[in-house]
C-alpha positions as CSV (number, residue, x, y, z in Angstrom):
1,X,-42.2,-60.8,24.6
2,X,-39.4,-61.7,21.8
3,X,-37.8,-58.3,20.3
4,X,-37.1,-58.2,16.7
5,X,-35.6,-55.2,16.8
6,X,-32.0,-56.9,18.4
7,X,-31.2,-60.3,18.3
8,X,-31.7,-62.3,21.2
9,X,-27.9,-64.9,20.3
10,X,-26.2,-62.3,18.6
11,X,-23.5,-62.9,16.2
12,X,-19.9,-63.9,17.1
13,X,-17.8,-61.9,15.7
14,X,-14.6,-64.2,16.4
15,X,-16.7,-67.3,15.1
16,X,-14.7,-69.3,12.5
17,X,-17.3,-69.1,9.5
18,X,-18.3,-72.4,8.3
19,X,-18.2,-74.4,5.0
20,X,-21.5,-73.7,4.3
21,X,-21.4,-70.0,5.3
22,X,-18.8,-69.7,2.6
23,X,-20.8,-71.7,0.2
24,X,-23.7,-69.8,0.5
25,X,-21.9,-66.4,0.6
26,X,-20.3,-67.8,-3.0
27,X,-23.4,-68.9,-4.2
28,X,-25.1,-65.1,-3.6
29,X,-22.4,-63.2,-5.1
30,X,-22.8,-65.2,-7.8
31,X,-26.4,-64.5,-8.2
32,X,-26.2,-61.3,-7.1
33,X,-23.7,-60.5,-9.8
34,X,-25.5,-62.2,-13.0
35,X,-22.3,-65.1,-12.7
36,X,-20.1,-65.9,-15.5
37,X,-22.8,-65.7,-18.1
38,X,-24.1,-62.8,-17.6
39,X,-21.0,-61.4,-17.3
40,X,-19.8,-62.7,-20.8
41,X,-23.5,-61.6,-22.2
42,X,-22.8,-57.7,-21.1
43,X,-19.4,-58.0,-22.6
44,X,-20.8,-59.4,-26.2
45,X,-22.8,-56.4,-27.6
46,X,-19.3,-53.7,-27.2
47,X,-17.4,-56.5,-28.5
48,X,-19.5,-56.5,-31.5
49,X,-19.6,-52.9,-31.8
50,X,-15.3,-52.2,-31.8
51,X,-15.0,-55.2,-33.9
52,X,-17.1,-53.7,-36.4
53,X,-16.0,-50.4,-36.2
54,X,-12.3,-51.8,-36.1
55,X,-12.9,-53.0,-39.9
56,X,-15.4,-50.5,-41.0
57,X,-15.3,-47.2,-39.0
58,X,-18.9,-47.0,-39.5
59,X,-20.5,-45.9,-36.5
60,X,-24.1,-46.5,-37.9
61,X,-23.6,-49.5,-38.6
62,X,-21.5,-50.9,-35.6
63,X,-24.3,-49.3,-33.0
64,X,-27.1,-50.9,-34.4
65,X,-25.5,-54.7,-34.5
66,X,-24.8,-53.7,-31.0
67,X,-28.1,-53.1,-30.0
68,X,-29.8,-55.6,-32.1
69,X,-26.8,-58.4,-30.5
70,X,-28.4,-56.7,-26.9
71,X,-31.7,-57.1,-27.8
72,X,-31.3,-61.1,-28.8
73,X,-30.0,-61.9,-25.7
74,X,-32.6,-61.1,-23.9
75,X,-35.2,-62.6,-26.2
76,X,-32.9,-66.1,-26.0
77,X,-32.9,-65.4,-21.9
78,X,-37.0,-65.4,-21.8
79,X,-37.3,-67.9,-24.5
80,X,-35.4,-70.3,-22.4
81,X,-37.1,-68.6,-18.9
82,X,-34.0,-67.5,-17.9
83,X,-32.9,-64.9,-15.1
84,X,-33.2,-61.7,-17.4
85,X,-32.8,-58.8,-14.6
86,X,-28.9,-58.9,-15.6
87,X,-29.7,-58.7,-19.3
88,X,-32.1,-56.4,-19.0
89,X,-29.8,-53.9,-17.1
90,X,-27.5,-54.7,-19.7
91,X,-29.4,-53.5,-22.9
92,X,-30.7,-50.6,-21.1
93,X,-26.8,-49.3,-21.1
94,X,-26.3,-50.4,-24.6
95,X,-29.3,-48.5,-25.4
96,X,-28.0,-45.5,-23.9
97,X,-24.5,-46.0,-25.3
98,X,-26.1,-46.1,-29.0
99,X,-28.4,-43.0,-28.4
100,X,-25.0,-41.4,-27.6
101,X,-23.4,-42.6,-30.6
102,X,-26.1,-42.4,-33.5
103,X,-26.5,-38.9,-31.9
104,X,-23.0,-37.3,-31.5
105,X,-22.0,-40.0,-34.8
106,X,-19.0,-40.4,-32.5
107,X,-17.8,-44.4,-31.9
108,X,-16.6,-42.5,-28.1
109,X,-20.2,-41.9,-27.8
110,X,-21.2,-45.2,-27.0
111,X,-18.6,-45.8,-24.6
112,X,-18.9,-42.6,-22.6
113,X,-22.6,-43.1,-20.8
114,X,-20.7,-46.4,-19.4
115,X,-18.1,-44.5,-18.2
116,X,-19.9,-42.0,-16.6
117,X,-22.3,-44.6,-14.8
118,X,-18.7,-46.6,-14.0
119,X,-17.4,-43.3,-12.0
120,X,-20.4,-42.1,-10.4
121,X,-21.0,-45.6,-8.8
122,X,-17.1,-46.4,-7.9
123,X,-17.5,-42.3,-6.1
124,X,-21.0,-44.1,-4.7
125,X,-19.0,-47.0,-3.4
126,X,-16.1,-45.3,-1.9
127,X,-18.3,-42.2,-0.6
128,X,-21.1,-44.8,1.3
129,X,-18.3,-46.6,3.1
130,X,-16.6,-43.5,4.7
131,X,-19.7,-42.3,5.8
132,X,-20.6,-45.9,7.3
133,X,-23.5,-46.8,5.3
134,X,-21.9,-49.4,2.7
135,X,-23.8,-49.3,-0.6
136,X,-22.7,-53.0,-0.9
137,X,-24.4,-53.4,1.8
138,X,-28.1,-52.0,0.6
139,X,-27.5,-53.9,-2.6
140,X,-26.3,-57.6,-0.9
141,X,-29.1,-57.4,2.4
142,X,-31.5,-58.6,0.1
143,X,-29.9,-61.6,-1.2
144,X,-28.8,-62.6,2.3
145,X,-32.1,-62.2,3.8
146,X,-31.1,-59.6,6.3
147,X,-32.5,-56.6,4.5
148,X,-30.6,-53.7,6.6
149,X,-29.9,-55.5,10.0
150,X,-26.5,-55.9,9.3
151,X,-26.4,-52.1,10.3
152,X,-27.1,-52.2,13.9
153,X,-27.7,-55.7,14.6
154,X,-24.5,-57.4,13.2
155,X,-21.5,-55.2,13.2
156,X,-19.3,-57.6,11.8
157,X,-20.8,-57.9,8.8
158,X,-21.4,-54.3,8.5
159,X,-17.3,-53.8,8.3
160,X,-17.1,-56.0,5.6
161,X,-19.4,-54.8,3.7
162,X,-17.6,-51.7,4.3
163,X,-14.1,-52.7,3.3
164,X,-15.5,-54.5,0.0
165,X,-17.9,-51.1,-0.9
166,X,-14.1,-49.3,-0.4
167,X,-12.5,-51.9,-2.6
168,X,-15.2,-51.9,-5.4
169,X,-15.2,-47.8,-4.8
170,X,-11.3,-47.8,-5.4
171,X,-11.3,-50.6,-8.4
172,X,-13.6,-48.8,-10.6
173,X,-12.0,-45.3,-9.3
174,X,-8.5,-47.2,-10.8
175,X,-10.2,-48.8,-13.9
176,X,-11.5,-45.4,-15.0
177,X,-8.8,-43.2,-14.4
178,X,-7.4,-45.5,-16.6
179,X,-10.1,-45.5,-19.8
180,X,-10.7,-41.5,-19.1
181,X,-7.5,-40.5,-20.5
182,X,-7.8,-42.9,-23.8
183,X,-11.5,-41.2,-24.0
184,X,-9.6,-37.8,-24.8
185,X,-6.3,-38.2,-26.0
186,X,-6.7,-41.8,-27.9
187,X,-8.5,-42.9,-31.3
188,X,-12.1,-44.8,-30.4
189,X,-11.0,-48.2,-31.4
190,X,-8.2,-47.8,-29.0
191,X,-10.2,-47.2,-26.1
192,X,-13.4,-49.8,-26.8
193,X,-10.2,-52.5,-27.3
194,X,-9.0,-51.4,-23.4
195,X,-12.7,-51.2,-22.7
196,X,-12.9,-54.2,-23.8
197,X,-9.9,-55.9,-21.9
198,X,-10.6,-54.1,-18.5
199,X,-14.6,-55.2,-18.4
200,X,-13.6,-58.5,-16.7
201,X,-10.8,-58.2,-14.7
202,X,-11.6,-55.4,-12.6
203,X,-15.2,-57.1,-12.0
204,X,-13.7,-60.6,-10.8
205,X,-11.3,-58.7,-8.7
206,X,-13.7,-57.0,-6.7
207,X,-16.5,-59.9,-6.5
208,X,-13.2,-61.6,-5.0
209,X,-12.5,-59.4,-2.2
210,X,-16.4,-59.0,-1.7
211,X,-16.4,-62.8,-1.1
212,X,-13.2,-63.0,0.6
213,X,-14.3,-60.2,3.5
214,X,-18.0,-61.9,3.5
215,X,-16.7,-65.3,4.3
216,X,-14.8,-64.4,7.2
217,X,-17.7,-62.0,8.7
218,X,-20.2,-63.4,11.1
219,X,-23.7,-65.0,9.1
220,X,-26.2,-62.7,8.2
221,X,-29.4,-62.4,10.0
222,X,-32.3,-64.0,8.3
223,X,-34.4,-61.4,9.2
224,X,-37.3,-62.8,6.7
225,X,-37.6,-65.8,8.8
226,X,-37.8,-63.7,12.5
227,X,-40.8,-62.1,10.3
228,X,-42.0,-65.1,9.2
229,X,-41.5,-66.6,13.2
230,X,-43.0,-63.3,14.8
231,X,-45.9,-64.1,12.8
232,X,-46.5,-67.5,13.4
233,X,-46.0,-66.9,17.2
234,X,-49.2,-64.1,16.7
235,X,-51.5,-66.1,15.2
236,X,-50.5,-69.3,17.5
237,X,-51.3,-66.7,20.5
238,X,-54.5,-65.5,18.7
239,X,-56.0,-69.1,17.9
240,X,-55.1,-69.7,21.7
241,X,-57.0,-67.1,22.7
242,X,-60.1,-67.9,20.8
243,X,-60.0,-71.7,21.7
244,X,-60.3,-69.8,25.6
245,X,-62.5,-68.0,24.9
């Protein structure tokens, strides 16, 4: 009988990944990471809030437009029947950020539920890839189709998923020690202008390496389709049986 517990061709790990390996691993980090819209559409709602605090100082006023701005992009994304898993994470953390800020009547307020979530997840990052299980990993298995096999069934993978959980562990570890010091020691418009100019960059970096240190690892194991294949197998063994008997 066929184990699905190890796979019976493993993996290469010297194999020159493909074209299409590299297409497909390009096309799942973009989904996986909401793509160059979403990206833009998580950016839009603190935009609108320094801008308006920038000519206003009114806190009030800049967390509601803010919110509202978060709110409308989702309604546009299920209007149109969009992906809205991205957005939806998105005005959940503008939500929180305007609690903080209509609550405190602090413009740092809204930034500093961000920053807290961006420190605790590049500690997450870095902490899960010295221990050897790669958050990236839990988070990516899924798109890939291979769930958790890449633990003990592909170790090839596994180590890239390790280096690029270290590099997105490090990144946001850099970006916030960074935005920390502007959180106490600089005026709020100063720090949701740097907030501003470091949401992207940082982001694209570490997509980049993800993709660059994905490509070169061995193809994940589609362990959906040995699922889908140990099943078959059953019920073509099953309806033999029953046509001998």
């Amino acid at each position: 009988m066929t184990s699905f517990d190890r796979p019976t061709t493993p993996p290469d790990p010297a194999a020159t990944p493909s074209e299409d390996h590299k297409a497909v691993t390009q096309a799942a980090l973009f989904d996986a990471f909401g793509g160059i819209r979403g990206t833009v559409e998580t950016m839009l709602p603190g935009l609108l809030f320094v801008m308006i605090y920038t000519i206003n100082k009114d806190v009030k006023m800049s967390a509601i437009a803010a919110g509202a701005l978060a709110v409308l992009l989702v309604i546009v994304r299920l209007l149109r029947k969009d992906t809205v898993k991205h957005a939806f994470s998105g005005v959940f953390g503008v939500g929180v950020g305007v609690a903080f800020a209509l609550f405190t009547g602090s413009a740092k307020g809204f930034y500093l539920p961000g920053m807290i979530y961006g420190v605790g997840l590049g500690a997450a990052f870095t902490i899960s890839a010295l221990v050897g299980f790669p958050l990236l990993g839990v988070i990516l298995g899924p798109v890939f189709k291979e769930n958790l096999s890449w633990r003990t069934r592909n170790p090839g993978r596994k180590k890239a998923y390790t280096k690029a959980s270290l590099a997105w562990g490090i990144i946001f570890l850099a970006k916030y020690a960074i935005l920390f010091p502007l959180y106490w020691w600089g005026d709020a418009t100063q720090l949701g202008w740097v907030l501003i100019a470091l949401k992207l960059p940082p982001m694209v970096l570490a997509v980049y390496f993800t993709w660059v240190f994905l490509a070169k690892a061995p193809p994940p194991i589609n362990v959906i389709a040995e699922w889908e294949a140990k099943e078959a197998a059953e019920a073509a063994a099953a309806a033999a049986g029953e046509r001998k008997a």
